[in-house]
C-alpha positions in Angstrom: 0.0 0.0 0.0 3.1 2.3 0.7 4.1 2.2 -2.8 0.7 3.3 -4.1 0.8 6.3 -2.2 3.6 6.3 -3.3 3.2 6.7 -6.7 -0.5 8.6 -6.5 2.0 11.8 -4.8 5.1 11.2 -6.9 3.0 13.1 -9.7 1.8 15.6 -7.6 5.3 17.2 -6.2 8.4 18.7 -7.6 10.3 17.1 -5.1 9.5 13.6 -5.2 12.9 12.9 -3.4 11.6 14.1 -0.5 8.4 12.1 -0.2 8.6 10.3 3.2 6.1 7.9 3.9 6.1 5.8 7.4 3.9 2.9 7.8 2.4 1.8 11.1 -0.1 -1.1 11.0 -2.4 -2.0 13.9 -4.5 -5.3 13.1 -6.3 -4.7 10.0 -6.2 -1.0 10.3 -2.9 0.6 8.2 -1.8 4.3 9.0 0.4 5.8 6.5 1.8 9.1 7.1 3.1 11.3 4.5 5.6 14.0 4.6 6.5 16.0 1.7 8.6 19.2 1.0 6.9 22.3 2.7 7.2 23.5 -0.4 4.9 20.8 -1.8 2.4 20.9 0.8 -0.8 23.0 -1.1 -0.2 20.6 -4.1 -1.2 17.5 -2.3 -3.5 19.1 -0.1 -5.2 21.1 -3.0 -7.7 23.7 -2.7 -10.2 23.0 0.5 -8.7 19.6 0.8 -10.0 18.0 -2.4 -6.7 16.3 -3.3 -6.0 14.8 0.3 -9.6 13.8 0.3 -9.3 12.1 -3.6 -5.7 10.2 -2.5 -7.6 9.0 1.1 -10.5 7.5 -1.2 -8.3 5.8 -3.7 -6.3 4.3 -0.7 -9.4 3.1 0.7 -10.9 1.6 -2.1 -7.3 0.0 -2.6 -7.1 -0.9 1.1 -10.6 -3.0 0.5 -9.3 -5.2 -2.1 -7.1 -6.2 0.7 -9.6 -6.3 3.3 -8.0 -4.0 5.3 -8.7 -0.6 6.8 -6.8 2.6 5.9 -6.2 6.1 7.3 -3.6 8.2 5.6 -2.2 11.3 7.5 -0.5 14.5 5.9 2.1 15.8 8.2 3.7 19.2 7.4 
């Protein structure tokens, strides 16, 4: 699951060096928490949060194929 967030924010940044992304399972339920560039910060959390809420529905419609639960974090 950490490399399709991965590659969903890789596209999104100008830094994709800098993409951090820590993974901390629980059970079924999966946190992921991304860091990216401060720099970088409005472009994956878009305009009123659109783009952090489109990347936590593709994760959790990825996360059910698995049969797992999913939260994804954005930490600045």
């Amino acid at each position: 699951m950490k490399e399709m967030l991965e590659m969903l924010v890789k596209d999104l940044v100008d830094n994709p060096d800098k993409i951090e992304i820590t993974e901390k399972e629980e059970g079924k339920a999966t946190t992921l928490e991304l860091k990216v560039d401060p720099s970088d910060m409005g472009k994956v959390i878009g305009r009123q949060g659109k783009i952090a809420k489109a990347i936590r529905v593709l994760m959790k419609a990825y996360a059910v194929k698995e049969n797992k639960k999913i939260n994804v974090e954005i930490i600045g």
